[in-house]
mmCIF entry with sequence, helices, sheets and N, C-alpha, C, O atoms, coordinates in Angstrom:
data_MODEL
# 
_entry.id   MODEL 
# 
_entity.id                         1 
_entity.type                       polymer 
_entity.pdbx_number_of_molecules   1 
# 
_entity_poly.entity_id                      1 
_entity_poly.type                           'polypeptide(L)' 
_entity_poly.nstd_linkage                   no 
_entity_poly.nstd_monomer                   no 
_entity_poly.pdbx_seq_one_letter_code       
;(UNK)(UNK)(UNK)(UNK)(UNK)(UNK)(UNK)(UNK)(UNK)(UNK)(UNK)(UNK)(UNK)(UNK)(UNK)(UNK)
(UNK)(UNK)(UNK)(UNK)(UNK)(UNK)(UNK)(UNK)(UNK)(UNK)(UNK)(UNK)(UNK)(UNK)(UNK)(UNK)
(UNK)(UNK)(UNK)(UNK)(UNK)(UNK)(UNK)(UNK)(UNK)(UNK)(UNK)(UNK)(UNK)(UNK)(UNK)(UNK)
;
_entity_poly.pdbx_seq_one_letter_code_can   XXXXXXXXXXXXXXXXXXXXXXXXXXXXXXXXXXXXXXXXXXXXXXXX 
_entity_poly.pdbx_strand_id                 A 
# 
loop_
_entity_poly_seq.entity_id 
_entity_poly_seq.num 
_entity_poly_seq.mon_id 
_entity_poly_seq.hetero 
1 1  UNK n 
1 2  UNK n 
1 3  UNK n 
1 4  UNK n 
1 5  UNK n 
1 6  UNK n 
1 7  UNK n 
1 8  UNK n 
1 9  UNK n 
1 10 UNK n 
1 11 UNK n 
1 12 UNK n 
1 13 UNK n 
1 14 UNK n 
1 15 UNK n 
1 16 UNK n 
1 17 UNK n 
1 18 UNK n 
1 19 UNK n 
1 20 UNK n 
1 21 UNK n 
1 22 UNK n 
1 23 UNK n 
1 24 UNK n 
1 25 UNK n 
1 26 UNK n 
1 27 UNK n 
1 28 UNK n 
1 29 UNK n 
1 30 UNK n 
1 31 UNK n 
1 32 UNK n 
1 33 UNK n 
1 34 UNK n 
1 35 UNK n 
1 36 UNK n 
1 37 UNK n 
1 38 UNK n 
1 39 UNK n 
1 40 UNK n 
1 41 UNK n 
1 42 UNK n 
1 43 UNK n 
1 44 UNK n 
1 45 UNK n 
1 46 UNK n 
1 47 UNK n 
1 48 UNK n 
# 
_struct_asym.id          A 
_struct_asym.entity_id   1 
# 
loop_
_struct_conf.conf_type_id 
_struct_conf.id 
_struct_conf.pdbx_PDB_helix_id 
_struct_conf.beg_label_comp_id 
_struct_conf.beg_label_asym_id 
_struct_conf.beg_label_seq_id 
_struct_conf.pdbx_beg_PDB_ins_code 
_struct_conf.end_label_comp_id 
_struct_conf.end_label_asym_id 
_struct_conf.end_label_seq_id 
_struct_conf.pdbx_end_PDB_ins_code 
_struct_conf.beg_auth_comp_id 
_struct_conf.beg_auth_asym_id 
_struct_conf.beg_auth_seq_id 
_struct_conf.end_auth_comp_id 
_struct_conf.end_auth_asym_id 
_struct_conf.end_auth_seq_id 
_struct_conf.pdbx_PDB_helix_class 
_struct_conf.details 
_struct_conf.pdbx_PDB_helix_length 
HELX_P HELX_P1 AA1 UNK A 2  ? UNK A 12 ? UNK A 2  UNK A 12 1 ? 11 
HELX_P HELX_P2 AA2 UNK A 36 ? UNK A 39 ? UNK A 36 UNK A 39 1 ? 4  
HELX_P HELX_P3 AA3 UNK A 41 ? UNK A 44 ? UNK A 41 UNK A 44 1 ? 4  
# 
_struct_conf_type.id          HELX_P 
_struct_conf_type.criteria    ? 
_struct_conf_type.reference   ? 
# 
_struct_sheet.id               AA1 
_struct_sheet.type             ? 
_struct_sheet.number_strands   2 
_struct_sheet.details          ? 
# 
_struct_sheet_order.sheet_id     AA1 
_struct_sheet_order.range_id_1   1 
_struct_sheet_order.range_id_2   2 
_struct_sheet_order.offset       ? 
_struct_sheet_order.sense        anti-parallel 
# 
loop_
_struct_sheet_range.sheet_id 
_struct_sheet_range.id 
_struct_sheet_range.beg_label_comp_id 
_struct_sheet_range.beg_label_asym_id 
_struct_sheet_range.beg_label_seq_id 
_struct_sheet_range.pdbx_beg_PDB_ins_code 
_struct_sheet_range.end_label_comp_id 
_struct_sheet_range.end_label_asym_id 
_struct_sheet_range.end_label_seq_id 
_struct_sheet_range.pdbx_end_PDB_ins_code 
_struct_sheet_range.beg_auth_comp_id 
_struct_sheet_range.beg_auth_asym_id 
_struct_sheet_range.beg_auth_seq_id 
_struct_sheet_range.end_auth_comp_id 
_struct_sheet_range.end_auth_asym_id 
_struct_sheet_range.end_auth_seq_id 
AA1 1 UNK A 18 ? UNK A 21 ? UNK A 18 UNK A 21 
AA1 2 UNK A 26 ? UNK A 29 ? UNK A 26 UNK A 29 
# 
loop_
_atom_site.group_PDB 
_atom_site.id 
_atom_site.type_symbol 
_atom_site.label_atom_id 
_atom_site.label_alt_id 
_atom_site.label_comp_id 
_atom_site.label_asym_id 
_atom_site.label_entity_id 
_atom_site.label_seq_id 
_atom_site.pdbx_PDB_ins_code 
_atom_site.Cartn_x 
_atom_site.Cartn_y 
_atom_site.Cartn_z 
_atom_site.occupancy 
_atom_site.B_iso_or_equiv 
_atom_site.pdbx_formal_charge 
_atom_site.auth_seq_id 
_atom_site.auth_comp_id 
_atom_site.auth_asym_id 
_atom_site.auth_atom_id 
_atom_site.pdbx_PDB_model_num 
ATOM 1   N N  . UNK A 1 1  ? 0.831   -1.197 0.000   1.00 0.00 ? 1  UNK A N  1 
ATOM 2   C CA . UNK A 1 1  ? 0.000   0.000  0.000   1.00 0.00 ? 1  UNK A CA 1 
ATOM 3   C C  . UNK A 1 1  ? 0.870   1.252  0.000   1.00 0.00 ? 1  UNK A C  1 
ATOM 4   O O  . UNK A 1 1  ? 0.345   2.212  -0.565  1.00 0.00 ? 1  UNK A O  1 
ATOM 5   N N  . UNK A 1 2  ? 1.954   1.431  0.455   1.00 0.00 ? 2  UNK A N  1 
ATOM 6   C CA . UNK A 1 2  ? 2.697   2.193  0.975   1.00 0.00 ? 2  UNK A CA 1 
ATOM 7   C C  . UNK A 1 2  ? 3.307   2.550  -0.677  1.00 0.00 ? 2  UNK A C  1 
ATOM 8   O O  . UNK A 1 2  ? 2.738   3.623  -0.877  1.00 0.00 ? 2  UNK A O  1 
ATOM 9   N N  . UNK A 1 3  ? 3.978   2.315  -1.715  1.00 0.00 ? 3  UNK A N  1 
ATOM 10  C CA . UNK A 1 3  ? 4.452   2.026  -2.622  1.00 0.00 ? 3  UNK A CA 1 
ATOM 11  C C  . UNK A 1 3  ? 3.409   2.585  -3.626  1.00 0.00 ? 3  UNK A C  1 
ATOM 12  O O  . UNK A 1 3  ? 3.810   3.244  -4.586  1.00 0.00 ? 3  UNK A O  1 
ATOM 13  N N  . UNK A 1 4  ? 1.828   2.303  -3.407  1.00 0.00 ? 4  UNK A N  1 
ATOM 14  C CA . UNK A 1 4  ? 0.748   2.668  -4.084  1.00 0.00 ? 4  UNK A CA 1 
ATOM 15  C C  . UNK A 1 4  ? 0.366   4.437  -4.030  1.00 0.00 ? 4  UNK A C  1 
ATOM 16  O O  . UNK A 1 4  ? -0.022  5.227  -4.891  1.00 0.00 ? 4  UNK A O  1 
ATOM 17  N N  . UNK A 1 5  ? 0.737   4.585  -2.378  1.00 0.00 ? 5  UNK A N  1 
ATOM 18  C CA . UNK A 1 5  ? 0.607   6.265  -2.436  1.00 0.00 ? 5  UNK A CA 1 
ATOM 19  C C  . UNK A 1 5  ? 1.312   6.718  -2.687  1.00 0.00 ? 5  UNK A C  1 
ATOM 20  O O  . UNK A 1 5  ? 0.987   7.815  -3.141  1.00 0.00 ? 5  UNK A O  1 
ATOM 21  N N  . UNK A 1 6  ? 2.768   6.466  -2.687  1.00 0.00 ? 6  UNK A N  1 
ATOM 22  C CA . UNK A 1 6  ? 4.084   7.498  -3.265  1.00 0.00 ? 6  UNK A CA 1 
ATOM 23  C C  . UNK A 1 6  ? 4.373   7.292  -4.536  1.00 0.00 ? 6  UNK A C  1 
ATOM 24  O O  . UNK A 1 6  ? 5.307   7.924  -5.030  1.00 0.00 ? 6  UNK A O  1 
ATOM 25  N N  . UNK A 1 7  ? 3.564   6.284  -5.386  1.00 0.00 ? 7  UNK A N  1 
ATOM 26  C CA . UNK A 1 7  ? 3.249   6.395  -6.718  1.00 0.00 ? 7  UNK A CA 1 
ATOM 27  C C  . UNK A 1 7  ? 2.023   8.054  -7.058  1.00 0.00 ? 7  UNK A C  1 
ATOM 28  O O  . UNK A 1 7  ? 2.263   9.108  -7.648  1.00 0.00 ? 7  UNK A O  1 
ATOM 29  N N  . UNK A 1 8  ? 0.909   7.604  -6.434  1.00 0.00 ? 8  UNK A N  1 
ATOM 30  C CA . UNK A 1 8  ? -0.087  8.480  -6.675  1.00 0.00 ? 8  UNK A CA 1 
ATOM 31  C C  . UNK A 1 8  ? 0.273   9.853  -6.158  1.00 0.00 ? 8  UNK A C  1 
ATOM 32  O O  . UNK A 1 8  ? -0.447  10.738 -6.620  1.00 0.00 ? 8  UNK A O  1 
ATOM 33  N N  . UNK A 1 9  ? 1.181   10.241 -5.339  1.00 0.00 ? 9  UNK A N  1 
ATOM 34  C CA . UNK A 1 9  ? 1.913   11.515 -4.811  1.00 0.00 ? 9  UNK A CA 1 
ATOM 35  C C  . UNK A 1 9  ? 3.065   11.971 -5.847  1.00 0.00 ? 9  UNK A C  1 
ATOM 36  O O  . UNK A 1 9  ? 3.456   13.138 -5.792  1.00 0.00 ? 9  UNK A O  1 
ATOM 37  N N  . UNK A 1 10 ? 3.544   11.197 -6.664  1.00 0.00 ? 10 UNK A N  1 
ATOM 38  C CA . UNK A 1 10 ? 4.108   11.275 -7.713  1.00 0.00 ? 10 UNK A CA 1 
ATOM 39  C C  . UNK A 1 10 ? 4.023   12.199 -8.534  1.00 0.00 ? 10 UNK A C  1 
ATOM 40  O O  . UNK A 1 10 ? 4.632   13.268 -8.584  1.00 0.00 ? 10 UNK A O  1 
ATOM 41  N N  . UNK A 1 11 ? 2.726   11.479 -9.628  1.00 0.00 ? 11 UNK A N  1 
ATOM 42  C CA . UNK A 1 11 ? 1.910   11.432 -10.087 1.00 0.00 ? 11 UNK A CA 1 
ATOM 43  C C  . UNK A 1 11 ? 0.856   13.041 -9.963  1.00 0.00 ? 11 UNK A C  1 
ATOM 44  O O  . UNK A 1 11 ? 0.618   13.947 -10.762 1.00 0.00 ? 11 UNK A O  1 
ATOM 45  N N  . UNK A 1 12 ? 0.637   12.889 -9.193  1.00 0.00 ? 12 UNK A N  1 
ATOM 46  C CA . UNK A 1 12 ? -0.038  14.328 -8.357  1.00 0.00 ? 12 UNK A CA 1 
ATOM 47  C C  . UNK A 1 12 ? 1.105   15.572 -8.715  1.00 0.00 ? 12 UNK A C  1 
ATOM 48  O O  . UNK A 1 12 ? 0.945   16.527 -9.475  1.00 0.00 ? 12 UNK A O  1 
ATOM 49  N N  . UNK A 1 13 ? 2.226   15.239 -7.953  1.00 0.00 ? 13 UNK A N  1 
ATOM 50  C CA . UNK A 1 13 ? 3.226   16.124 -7.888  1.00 0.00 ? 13 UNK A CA 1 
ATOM 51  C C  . UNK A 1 13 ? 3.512   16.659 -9.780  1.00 0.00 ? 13 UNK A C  1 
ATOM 52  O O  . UNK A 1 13 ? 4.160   17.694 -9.936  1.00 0.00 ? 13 UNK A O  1 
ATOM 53  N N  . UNK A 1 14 ? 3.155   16.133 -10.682 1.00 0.00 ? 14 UNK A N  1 
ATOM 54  C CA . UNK A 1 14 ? 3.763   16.072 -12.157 1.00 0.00 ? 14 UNK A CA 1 
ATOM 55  C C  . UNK A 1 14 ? 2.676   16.667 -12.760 1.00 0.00 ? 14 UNK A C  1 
ATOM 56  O O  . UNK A 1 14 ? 2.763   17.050 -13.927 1.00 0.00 ? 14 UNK A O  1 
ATOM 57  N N  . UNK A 1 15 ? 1.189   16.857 -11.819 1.00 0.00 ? 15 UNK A N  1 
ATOM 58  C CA . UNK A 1 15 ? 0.765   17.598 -12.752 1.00 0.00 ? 15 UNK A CA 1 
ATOM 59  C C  . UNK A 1 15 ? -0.365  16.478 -13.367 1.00 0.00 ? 15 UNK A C  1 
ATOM 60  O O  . UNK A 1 15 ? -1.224  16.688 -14.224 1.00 0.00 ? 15 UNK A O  1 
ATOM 61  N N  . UNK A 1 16 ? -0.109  15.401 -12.741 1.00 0.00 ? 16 UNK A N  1 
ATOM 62  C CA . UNK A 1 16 ? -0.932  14.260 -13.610 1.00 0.00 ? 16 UNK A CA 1 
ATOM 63  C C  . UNK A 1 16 ? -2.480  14.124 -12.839 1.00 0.00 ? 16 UNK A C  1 
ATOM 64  O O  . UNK A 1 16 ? -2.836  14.977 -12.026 1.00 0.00 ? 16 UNK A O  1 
ATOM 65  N N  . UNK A 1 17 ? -3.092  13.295 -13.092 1.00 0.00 ? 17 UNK A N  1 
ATOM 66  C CA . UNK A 1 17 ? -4.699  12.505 -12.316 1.00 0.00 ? 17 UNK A CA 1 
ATOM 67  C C  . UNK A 1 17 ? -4.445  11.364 -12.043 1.00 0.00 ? 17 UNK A C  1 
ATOM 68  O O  . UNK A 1 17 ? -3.699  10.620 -12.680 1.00 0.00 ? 17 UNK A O  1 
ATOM 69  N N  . UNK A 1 18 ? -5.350  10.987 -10.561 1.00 0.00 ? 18 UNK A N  1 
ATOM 70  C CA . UNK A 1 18 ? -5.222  9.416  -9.922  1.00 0.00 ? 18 UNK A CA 1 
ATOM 71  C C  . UNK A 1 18 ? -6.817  9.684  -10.168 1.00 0.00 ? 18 UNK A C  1 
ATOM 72  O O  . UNK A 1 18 ? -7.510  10.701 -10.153 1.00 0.00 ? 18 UNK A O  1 
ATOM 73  N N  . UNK A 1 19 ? -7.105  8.128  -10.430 1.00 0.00 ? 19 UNK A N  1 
ATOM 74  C CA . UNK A 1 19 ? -8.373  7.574  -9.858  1.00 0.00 ? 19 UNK A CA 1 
ATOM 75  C C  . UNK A 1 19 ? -8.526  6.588  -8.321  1.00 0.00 ? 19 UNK A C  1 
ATOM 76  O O  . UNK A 1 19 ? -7.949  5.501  -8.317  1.00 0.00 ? 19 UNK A O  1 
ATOM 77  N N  . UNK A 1 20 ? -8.894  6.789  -7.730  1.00 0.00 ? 20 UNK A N  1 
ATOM 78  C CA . UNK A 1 20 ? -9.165  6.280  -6.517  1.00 0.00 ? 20 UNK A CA 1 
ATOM 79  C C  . UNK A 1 20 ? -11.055 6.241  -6.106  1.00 0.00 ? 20 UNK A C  1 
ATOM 80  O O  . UNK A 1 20 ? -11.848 7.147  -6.363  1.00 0.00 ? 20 UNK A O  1 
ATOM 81  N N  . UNK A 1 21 ? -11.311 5.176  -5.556  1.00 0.00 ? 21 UNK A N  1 
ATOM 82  C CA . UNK A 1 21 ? -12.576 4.269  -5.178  1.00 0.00 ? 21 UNK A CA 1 
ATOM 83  C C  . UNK A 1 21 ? -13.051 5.057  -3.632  1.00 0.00 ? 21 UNK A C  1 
ATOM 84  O O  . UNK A 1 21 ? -12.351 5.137  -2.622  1.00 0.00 ? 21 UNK A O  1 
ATOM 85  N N  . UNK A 1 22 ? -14.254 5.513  -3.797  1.00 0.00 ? 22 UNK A N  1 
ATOM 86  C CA . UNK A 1 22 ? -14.860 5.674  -3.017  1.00 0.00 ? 22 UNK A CA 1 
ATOM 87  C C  . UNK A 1 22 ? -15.948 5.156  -2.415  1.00 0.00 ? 22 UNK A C  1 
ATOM 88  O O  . UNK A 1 22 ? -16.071 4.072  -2.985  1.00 0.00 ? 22 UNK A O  1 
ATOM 89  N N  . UNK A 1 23 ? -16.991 5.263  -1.460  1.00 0.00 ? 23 UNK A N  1 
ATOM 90  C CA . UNK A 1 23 ? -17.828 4.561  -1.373  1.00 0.00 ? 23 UNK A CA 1 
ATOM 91  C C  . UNK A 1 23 ? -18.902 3.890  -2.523  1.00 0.00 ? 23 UNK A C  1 
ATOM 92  O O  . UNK A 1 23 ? -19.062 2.670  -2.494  1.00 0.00 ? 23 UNK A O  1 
ATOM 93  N N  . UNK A 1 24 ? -19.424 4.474  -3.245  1.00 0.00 ? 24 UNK A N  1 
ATOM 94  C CA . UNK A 1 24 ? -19.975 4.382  -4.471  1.00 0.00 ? 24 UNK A CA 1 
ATOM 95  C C  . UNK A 1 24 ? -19.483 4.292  -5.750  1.00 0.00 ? 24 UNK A C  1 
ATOM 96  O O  . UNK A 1 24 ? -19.794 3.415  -6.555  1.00 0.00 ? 24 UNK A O  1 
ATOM 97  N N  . UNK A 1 25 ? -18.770 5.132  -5.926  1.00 0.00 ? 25 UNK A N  1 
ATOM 98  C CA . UNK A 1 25 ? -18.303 4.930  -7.609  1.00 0.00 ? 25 UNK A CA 1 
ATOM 99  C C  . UNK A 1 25 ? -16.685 5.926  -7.557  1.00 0.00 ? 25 UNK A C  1 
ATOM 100 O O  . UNK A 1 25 ? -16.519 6.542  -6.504  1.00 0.00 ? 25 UNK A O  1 
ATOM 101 N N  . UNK A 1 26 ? -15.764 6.042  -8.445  1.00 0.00 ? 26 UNK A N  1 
ATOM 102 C CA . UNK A 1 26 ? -14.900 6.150  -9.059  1.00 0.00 ? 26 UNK A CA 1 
ATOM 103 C C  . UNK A 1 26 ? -14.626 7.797  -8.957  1.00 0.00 ? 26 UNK A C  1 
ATOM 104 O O  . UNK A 1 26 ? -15.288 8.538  -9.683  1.00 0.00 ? 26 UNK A O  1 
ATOM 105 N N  . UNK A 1 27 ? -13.661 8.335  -8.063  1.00 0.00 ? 27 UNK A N  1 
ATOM 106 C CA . UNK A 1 27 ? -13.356 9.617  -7.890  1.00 0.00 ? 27 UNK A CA 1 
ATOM 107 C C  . UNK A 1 27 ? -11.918 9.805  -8.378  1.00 0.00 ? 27 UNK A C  1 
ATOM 108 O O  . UNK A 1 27 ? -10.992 9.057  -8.065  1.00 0.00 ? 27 UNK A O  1 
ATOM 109 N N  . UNK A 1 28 ? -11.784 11.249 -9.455  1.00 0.00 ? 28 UNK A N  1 
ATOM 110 C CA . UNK A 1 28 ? -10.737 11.312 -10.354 1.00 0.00 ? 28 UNK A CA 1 
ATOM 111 C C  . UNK A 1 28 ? -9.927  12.798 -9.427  1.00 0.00 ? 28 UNK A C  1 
ATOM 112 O O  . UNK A 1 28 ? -10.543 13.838 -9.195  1.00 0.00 ? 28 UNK A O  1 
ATOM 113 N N  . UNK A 1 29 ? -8.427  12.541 -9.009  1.00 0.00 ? 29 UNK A N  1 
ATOM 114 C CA . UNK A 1 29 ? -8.069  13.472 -8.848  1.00 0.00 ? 29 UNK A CA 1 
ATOM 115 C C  . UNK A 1 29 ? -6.765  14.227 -9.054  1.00 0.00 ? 29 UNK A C  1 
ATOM 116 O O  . UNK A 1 29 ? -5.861  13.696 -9.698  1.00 0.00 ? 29 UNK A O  1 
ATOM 117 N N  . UNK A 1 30 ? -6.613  15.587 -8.475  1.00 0.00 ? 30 UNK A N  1 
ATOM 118 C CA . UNK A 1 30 ? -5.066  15.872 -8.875  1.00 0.00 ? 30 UNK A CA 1 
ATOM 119 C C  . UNK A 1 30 ? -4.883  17.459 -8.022  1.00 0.00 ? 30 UNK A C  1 
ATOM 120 O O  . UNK A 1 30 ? -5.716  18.023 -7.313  1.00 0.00 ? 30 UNK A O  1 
ATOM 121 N N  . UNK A 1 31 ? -3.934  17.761 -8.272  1.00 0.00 ? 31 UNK A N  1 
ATOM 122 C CA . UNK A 1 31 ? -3.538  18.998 -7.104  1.00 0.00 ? 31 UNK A CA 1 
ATOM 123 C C  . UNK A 1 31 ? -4.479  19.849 -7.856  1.00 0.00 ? 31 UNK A C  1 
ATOM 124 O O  . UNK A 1 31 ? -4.547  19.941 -9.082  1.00 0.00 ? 31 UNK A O  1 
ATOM 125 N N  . UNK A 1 32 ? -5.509  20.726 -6.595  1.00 0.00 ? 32 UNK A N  1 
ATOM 126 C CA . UNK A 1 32 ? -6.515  21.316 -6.899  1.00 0.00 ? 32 UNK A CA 1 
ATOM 127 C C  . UNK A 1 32 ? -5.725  23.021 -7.398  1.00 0.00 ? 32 UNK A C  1 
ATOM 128 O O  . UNK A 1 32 ? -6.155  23.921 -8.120  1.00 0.00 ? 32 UNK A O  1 
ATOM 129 N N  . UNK A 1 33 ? -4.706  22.902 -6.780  1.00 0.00 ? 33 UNK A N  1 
ATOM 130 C CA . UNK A 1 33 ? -4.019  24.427 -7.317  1.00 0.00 ? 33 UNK A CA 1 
ATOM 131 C C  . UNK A 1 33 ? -2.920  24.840 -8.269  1.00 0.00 ? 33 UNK A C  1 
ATOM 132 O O  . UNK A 1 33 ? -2.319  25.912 -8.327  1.00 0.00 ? 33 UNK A O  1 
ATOM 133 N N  . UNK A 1 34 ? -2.735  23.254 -9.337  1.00 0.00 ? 34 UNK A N  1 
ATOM 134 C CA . UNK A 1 34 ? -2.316  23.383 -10.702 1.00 0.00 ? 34 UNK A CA 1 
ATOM 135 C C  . UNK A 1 34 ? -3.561  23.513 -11.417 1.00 0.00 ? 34 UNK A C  1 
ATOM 136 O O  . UNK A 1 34 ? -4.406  22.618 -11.395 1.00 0.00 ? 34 UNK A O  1 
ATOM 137 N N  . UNK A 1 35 ? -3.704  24.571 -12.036 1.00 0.00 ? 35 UNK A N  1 
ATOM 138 C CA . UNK A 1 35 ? -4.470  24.907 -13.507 1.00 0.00 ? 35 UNK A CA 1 
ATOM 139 C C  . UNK A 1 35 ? -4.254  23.588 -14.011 1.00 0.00 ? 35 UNK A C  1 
ATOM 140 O O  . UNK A 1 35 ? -5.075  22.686 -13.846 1.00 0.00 ? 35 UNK A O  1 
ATOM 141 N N  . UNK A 1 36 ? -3.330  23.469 -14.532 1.00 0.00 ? 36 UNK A N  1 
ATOM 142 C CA . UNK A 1 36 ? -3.156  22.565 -15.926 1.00 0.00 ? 36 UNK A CA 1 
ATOM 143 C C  . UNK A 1 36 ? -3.834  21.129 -15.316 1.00 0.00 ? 36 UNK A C  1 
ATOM 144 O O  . UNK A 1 36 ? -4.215  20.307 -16.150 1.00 0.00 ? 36 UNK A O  1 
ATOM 145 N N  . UNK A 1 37 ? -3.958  20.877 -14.153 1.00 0.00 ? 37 UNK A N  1 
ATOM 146 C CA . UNK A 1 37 ? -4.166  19.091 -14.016 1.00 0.00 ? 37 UNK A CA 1 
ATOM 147 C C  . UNK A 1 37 ? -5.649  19.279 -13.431 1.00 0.00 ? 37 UNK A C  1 
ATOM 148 O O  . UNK A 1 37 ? -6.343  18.345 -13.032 1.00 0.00 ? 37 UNK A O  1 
ATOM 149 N N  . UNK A 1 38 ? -6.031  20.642 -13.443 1.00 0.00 ? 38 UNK A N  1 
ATOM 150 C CA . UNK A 1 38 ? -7.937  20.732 -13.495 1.00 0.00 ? 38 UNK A CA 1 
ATOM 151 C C  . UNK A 1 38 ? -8.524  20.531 -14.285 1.00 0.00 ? 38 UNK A C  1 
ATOM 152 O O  . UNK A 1 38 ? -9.599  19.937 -14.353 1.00 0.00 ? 38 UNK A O  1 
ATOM 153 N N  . UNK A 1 39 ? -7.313  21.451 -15.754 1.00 0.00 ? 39 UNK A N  1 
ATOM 154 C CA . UNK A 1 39 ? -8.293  21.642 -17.105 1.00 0.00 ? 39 UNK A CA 1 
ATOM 155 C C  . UNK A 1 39 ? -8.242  20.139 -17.507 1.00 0.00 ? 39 UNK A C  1 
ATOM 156 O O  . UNK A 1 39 ? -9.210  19.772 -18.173 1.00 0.00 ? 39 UNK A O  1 
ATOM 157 N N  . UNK A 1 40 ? -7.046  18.951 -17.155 1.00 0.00 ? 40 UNK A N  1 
ATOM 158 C CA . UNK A 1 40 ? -7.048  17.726 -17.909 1.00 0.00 ? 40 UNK A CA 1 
ATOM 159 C C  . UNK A 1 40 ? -8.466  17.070 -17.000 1.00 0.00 ? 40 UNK A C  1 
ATOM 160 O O  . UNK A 1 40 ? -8.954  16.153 -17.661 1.00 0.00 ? 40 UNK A O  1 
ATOM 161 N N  . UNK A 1 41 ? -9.002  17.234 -16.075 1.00 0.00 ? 41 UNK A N  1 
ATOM 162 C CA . UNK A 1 41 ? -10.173 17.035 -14.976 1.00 0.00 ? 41 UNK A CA 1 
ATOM 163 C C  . UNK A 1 41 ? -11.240 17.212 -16.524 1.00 0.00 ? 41 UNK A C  1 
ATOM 164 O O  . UNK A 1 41 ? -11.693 16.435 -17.364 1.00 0.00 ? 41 UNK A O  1 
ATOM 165 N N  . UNK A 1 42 ? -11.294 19.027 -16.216 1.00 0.00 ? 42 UNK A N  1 
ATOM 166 C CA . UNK A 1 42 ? -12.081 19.291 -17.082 1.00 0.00 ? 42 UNK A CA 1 
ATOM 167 C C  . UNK A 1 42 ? -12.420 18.857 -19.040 1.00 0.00 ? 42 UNK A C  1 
ATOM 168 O O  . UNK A 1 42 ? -13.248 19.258 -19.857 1.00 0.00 ? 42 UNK A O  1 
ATOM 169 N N  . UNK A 1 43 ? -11.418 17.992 -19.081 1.00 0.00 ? 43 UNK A N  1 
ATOM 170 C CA . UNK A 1 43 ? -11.556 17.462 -20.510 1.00 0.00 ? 43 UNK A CA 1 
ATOM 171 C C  . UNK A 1 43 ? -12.207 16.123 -20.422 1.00 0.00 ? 43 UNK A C  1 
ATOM 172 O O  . UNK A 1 43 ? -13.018 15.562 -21.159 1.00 0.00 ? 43 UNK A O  1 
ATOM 173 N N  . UNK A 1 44 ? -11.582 15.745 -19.235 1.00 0.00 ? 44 UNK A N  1 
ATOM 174 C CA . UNK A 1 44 ? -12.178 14.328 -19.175 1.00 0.00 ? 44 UNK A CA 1 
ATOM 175 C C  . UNK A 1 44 ? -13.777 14.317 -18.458 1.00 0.00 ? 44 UNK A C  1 
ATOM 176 O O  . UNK A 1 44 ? -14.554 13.401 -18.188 1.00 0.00 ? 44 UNK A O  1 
ATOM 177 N N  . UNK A 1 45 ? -13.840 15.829 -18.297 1.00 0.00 ? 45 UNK A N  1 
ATOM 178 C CA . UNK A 1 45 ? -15.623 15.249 -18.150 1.00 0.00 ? 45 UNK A CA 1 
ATOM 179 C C  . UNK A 1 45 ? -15.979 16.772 -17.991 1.00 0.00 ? 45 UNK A C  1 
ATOM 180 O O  . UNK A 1 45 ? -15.815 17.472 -16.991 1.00 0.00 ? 45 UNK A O  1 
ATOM 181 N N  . UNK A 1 46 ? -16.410 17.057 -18.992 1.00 0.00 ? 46 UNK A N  1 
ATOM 182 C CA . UNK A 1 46 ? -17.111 18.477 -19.045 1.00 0.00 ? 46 UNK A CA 1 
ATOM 183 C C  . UNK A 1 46 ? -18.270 18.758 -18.635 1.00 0.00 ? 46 UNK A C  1 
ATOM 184 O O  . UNK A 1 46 ? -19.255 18.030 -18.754 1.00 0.00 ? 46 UNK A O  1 
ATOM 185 N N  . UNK A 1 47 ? -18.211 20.378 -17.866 1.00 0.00 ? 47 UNK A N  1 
ATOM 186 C CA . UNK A 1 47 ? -19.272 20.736 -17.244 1.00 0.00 ? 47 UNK A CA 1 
ATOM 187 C C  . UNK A 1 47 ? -20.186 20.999 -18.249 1.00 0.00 ? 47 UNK A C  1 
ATOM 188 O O  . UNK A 1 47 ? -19.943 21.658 -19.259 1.00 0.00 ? 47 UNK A O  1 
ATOM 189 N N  . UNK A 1 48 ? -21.541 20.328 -17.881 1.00 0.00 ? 48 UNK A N  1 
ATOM 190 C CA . UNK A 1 48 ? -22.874 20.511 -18.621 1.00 0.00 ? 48 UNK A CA 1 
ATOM 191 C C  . UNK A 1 48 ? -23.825 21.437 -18.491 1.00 0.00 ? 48 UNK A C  1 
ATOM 192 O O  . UNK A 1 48 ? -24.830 21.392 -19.200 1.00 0.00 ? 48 UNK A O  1 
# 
């Protein structure tokens, strides 16, 4: 497990998106105060 978050902290850190499991269904994320890894948020599922 340990190996799994300092992948996804990585990952985070670069600007990239993790998916991670929540109670119900499938939550997509990434550092909320890079622009650039919101707008890739925002491509992969546009506001309607």
């Amino acid at each position: 497990m340990t190996q799994e978050i300092h992948n996804a902290l990585e990952i985070i850190k670069k600007g990239g998106l993790i998916l991670y499991p929540t109670d119900t269904v499938w939550g997509i994320g990434c550092d909320a105060t890079n622009p650039e890894a919101v707008a890739k948020i925002y491509q992969l599922k546009p506001v309607s």
